[in-house]
C-alpha positions in Angstrom: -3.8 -9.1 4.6 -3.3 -5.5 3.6 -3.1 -2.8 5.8 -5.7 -0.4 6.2 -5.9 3.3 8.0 -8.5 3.8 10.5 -10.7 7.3 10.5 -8.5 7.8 14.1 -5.7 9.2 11.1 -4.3 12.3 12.3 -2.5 13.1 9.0 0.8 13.0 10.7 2.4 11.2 7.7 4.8 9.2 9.6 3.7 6.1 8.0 4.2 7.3 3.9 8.2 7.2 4.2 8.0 3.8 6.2 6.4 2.0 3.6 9.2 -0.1 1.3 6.6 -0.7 -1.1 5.4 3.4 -1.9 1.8 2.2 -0.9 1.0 4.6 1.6 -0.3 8.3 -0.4 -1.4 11.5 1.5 -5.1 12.3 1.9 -5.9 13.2 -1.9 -2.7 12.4 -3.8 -2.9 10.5 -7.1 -1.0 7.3 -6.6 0.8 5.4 -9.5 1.7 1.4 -10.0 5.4 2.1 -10.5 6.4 4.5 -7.6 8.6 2.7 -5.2 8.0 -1.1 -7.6 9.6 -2.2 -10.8 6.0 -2.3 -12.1 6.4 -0.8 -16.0 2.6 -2.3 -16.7 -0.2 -3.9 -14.9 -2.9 -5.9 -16.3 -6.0 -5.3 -14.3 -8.8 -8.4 -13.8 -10.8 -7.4 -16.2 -7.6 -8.0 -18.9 -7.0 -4.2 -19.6 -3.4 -3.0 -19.4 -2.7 -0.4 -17.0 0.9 2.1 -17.9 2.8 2.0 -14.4 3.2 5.9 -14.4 -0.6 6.6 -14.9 -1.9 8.1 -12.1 -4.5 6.4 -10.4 -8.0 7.6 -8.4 -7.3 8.7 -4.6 -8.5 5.9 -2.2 -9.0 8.5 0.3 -9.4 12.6 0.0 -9.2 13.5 3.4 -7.1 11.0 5.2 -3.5 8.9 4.4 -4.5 6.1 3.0 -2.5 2.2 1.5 -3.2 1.1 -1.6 -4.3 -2.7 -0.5 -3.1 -4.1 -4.3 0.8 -2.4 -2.8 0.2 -3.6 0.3 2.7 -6.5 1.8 2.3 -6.0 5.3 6.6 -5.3 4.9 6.5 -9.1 4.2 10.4 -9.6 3.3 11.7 -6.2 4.1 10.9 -6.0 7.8 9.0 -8.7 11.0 6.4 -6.4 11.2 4.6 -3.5 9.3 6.4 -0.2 9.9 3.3 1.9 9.4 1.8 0.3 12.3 5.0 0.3 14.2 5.7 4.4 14.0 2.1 5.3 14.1 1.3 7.8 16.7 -2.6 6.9 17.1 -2.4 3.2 17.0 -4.7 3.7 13.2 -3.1 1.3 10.8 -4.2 -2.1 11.3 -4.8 -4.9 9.5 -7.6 -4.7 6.8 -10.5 -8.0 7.0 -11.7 -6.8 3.9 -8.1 -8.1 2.0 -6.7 -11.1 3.9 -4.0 -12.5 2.5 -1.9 -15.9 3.3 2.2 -15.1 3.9 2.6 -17.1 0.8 0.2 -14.7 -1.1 2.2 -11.1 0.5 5.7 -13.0 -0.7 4.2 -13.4 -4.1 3.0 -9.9 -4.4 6.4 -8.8 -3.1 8.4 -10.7 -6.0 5.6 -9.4 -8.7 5.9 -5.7 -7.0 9.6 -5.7 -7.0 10.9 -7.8 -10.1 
């Protein structure tokens, strides 16, 4: 499952550089497909095709937040997440609302990082 960061954020930002896959965004900050993947284009589900630099809607204004569809829980970089492992407050933990099998975060690692 993708990570998620709890309300307990205290905008630290010692997670955003941790993250292999440039998931993790500051409270407010347009995020983009391509930073930190080889992603040029990205068809969404409803069959449009998304340009990798377009900037794309905040998931959060006030606090860091992970893009979930970024998200591999480190799955082949590191054993563990390394937002979770430097944060401060204990606030990024595992998100029930986007489980995902091993099998599924190596997948989305290979289409990420092609």
């Amino acid at each position: 499952m993708a990570i998620i960061i709890t309300d307990e954020c205290i905008n630290c930002g010692a997670c955003e550089p941790e993250c292999p896959n440039t998931a993790i965004y500051e409270g407010g900050a347009k995020w983009t497909w391509a930073g930190g993947t080889t992603l040029k284009e990205v068809v969404m589900e409803d069959g449009s095709v998304v340009d990798g630099k377009t900037p794309q809607v905040p998931v959060s204004d006030d606090l860091y937040y992970i893009v979930p569809n970024k998200c591999t829980e480190c799955t082949g970089f590191h054993e563990e997440p390394q937002c979770a492992a430097v944060c401060p407050v204990d606030c990024c933990v595992p998100d029930p609302d986007n489980e995902e099998t091993k099998e599924e975060l190596e997948a989305k690692k290979d289409w990420l990082h092609a």
